[in-house]
N, CA, C and O atoms as CSV, one atom per row, in Angstrom:
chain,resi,resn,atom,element,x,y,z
A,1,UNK,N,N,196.691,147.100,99.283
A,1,UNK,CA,C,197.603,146.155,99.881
A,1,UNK,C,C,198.887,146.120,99.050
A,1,UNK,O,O,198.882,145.876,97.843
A,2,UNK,N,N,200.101,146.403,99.839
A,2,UNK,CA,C,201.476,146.058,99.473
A,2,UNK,C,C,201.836,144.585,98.354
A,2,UNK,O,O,201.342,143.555,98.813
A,3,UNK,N,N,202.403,144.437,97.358
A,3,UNK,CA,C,202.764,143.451,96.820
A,3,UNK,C,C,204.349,143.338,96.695
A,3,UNK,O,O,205.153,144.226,96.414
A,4,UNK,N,N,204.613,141.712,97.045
A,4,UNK,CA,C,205.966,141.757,96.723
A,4,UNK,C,C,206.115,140.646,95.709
A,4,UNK,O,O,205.454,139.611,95.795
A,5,UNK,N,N,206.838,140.832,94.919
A,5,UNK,CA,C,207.571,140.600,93.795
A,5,UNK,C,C,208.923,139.002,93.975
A,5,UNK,O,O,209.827,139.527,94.626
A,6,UNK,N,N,209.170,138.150,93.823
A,6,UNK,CA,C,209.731,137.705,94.274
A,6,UNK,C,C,210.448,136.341,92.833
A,6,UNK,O,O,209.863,135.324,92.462
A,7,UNK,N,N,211.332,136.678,92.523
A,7,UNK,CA,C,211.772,136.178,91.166
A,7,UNK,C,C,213.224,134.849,91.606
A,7,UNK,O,O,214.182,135.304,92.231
A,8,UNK,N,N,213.238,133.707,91.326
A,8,UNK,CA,C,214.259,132.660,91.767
A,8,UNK,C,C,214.923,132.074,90.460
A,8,UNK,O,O,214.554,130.986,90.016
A,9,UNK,N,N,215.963,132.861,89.822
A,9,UNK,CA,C,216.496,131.993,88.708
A,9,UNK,C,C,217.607,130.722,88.925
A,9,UNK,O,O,218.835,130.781,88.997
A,10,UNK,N,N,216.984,129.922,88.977
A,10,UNK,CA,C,218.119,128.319,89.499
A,10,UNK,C,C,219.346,128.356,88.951
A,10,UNK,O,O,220.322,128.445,89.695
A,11,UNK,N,N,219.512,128.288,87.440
A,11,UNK,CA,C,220.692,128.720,86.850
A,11,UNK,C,C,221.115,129.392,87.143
A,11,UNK,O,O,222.295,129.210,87.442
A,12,UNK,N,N,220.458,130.904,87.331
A,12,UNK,CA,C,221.845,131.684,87.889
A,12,UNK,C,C,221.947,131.984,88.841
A,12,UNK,O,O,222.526,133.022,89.162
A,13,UNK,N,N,221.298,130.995,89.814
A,13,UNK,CA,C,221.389,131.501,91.591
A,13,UNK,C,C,221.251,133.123,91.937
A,13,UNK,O,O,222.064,133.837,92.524
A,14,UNK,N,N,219.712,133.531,91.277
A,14,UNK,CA,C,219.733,134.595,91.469
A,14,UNK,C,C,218.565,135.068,91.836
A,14,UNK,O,O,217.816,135.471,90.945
A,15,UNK,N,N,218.082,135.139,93.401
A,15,UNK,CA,C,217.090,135.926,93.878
A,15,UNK,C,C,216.785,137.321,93.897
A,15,UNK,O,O,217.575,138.137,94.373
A,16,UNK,N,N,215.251,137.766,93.215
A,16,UNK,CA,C,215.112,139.183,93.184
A,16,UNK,C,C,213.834,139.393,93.913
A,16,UNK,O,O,212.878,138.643,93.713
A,17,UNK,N,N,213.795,140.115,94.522
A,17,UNK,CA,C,212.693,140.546,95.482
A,17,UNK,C,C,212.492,142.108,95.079
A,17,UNK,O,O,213.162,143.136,95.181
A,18,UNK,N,N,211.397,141.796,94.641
A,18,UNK,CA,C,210.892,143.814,94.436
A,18,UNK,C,C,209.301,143.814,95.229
A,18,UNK,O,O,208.293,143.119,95.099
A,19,UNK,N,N,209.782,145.300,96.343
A,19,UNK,CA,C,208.055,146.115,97.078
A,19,UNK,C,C,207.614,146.944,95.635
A,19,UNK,O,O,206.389,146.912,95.512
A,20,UNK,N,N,207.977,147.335,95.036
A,20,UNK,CA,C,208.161,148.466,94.024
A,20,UNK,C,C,208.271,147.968,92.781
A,20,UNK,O,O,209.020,147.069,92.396
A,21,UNK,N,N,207.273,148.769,92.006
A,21,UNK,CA,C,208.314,148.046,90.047
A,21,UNK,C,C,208.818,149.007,90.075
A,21,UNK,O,O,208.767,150.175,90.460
A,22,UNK,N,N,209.741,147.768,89.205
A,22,UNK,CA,C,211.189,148.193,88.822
A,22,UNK,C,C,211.107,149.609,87.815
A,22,UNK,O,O,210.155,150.124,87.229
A,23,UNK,N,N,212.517,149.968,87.900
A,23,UNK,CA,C,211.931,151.387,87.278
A,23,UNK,C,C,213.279,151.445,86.258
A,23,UNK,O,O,214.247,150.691,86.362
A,24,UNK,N,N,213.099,152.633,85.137
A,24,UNK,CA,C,214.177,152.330,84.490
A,24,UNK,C,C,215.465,153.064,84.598
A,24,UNK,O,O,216.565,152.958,84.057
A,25,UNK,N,N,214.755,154.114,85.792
A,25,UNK,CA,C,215.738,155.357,85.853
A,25,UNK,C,C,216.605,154.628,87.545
A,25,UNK,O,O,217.180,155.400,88.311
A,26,UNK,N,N,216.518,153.109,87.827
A,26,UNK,CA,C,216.775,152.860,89.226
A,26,UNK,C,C,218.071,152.475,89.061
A,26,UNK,O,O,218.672,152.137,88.041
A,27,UNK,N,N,218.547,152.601,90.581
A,27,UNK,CA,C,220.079,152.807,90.322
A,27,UNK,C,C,220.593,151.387,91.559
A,27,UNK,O,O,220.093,151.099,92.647
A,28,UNK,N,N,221.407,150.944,91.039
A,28,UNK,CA,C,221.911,149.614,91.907
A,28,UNK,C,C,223.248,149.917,92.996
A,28,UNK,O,O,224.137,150.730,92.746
A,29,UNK,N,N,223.183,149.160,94.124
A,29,UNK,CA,C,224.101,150.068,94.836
A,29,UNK,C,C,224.289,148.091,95.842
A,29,UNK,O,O,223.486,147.412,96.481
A,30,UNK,N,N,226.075,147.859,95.363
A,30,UNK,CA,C,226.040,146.074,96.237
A,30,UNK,C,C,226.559,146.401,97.526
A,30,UNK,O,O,227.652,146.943,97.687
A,31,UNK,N,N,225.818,146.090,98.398
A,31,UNK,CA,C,225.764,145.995,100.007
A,31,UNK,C,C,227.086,145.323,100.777
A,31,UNK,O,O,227.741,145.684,101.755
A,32,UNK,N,N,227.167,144.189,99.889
A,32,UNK,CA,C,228.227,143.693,100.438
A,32,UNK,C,C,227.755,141.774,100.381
A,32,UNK,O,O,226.756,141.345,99.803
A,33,UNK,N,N,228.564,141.094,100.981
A,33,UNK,CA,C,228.293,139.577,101.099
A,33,UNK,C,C,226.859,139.042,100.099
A,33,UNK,O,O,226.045,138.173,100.409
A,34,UNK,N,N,226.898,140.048,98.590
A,34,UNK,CA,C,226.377,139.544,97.580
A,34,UNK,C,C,224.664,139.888,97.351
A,34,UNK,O,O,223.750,139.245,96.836
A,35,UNK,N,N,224.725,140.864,97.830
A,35,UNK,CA,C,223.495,141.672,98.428
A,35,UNK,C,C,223.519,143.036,97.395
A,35,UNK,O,O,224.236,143.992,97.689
A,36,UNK,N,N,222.705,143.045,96.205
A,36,UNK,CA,C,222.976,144.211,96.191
A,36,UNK,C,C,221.274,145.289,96.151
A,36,UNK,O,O,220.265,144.780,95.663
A,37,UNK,N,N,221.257,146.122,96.484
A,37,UNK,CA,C,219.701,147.152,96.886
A,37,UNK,C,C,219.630,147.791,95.492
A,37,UNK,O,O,220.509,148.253,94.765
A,38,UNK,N,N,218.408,147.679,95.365
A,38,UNK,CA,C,217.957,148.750,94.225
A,38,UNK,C,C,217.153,149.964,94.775
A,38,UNK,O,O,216.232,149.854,95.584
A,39,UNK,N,N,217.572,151.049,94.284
A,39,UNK,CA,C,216.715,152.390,94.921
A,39,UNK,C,C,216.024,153.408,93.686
A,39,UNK,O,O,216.821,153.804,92.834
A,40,UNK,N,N,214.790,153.778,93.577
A,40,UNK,CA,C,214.455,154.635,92.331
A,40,UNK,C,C,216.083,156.012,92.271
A,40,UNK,O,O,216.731,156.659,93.094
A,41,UNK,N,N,216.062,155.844,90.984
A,41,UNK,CA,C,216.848,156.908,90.644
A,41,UNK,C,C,217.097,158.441,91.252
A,41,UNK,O,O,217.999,159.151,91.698
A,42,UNK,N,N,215.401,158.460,90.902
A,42,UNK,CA,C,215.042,160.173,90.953
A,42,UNK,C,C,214.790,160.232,93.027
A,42,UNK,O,O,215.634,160.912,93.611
A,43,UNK,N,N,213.884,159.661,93.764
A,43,UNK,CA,C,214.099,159.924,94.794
A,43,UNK,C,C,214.920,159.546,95.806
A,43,UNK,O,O,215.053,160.045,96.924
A,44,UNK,N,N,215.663,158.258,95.113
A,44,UNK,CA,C,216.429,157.260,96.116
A,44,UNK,C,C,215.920,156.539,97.373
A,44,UNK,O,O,216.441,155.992,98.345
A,45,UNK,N,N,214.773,156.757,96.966
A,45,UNK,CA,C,213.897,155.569,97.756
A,45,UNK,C,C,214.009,153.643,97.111
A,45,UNK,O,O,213.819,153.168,95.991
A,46,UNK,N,N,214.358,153.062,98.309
A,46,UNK,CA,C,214.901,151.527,97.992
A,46,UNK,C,C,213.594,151.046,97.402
A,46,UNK,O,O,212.630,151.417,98.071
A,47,UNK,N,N,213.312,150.376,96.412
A,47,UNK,CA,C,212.569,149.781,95.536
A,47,UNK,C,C,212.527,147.707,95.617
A,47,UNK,O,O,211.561,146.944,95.581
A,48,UNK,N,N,213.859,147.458,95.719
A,48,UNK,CA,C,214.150,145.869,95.673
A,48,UNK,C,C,215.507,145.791,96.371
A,48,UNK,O,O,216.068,146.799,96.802
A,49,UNK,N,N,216.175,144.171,96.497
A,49,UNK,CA,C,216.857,144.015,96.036
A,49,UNK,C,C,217.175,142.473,95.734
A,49,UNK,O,O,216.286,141.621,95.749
A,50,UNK,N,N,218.778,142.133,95.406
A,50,UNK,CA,C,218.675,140.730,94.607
A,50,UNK,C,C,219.743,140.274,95.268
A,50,UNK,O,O,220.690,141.034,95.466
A,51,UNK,N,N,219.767,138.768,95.780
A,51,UNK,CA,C,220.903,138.012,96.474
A,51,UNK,C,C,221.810,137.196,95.709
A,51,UNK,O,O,221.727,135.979,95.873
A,52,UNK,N,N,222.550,137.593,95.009
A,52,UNK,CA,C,223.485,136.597,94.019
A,52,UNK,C,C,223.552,135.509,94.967
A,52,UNK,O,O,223.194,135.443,96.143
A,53,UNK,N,N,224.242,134.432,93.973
A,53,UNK,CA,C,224.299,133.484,94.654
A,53,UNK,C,C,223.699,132.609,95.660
A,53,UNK,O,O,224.094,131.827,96.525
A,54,UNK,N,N,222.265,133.177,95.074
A,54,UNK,CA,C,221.410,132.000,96.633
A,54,UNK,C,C,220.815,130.778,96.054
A,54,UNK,O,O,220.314,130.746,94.931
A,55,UNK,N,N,220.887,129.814,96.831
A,55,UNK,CA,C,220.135,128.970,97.138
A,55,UNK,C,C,219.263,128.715,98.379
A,55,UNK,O,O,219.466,129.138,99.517
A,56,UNK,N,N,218.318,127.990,97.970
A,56,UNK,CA,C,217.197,127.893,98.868
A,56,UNK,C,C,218.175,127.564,100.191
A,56,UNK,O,O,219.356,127.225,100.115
A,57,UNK,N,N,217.448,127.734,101.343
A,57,UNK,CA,C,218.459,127.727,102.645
A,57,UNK,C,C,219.471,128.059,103.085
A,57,UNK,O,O,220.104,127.520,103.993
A,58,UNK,N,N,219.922,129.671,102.037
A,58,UNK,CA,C,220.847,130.485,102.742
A,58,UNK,C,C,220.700,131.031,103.827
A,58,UNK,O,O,219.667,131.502,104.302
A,59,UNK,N,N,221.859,130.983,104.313
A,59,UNK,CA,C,221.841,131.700,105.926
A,59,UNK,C,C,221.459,133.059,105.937
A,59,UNK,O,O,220.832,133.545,106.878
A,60,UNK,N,N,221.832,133.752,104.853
A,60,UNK,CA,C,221.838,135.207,104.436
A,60,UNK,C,C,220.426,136.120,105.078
A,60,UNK,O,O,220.241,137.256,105.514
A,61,UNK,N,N,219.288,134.430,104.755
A,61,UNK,CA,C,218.282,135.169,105.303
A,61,UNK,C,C,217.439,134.637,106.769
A,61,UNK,O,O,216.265,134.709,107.132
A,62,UNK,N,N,218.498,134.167,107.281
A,62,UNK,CA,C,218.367,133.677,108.586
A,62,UNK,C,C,217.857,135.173,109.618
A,62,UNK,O,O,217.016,134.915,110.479
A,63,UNK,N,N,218.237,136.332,109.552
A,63,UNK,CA,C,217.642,137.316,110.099
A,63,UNK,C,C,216.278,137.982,109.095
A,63,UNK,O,O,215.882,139.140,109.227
A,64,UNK,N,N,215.849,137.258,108.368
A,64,UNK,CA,C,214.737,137.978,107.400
A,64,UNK,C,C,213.444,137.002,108.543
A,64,UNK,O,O,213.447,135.831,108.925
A,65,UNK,N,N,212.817,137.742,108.700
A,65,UNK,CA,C,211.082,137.637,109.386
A,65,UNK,C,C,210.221,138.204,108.822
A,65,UNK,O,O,210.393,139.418,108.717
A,66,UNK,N,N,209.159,137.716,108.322
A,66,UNK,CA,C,208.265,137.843,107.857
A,66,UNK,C,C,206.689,138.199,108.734
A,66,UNK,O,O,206.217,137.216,109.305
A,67,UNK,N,N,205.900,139.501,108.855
A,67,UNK,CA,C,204.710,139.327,109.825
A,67,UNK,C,C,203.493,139.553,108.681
A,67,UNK,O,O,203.586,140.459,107.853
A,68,UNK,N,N,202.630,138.864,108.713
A,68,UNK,CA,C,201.427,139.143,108.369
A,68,UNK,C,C,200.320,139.536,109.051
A,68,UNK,O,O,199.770,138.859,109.920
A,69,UNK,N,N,199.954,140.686,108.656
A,69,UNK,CA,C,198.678,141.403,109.252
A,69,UNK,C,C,198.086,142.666,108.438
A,69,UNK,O,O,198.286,143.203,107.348
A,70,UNK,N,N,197.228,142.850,109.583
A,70,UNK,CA,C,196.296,144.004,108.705
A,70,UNK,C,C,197.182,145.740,109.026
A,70,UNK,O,O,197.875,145.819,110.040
A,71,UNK,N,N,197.105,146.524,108.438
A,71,UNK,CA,C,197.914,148.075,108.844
A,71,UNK,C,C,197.184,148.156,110.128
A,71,UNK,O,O,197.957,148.061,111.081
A,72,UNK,N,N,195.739,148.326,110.512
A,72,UNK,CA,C,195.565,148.734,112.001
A,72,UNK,C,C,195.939,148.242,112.583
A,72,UNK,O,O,196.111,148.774,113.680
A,73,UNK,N,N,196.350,146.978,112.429
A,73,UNK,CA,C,197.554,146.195,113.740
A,73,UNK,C,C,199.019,146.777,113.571
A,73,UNK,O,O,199.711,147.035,114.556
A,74,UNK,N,N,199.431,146.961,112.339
A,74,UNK,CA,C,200.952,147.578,112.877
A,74,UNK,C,C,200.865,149.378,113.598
A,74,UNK,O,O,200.809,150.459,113.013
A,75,UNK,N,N,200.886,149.063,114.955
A,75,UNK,CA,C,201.454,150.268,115.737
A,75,UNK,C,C,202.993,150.578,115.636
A,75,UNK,O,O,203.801,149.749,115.219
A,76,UNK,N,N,203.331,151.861,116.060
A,76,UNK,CA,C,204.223,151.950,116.552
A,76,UNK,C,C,204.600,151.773,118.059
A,76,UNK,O,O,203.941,152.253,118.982
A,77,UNK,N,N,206.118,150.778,118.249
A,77,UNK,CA,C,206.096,150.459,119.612
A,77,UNK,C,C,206.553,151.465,120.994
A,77,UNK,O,O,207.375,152.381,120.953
A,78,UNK,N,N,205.878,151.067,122.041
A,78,UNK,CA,C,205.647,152.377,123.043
A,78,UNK,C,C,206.553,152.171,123.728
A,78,UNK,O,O,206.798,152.925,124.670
């Protein structure tokens, strides 16, 4: 089972969300509107990323949805 990682520093309004540990060779790349993605170095596969500036009840993640289930339930849709 997948684990996510999910780090809230109050002081520095700084949310980090990692699928992946962090790695040391990973390379940071900012998205834009304070968003920035972390991707492993070596394959550039996205690993995390961290929302400057959040507080609880940003809009930022007003399109983030969350599903819980088992893998034989996620199909692909027909």
């Amino acid at each position: 089972m997948a684990q996510i990682k999910v780090f809230y520093e109050p002081e520095t309004e700084l949310l980090s969300v990692f699928w992946q540990v962090p790695r040391r060779s990973q390379v940071a790349t900012e998205l834009g509107d304070g968003v920035v993605l972390f991707k492993d170095g070596v394959s550039g596969e996205p690993i995390g990323l961290e929302i400057l500036s959040y507080r609880p009840g940003d809009a930022r993640f007003d399109a983030v949805s969350v599903e819980i289930g088992r893998v034989g339930s996620m199909q692909p849709a027909s």
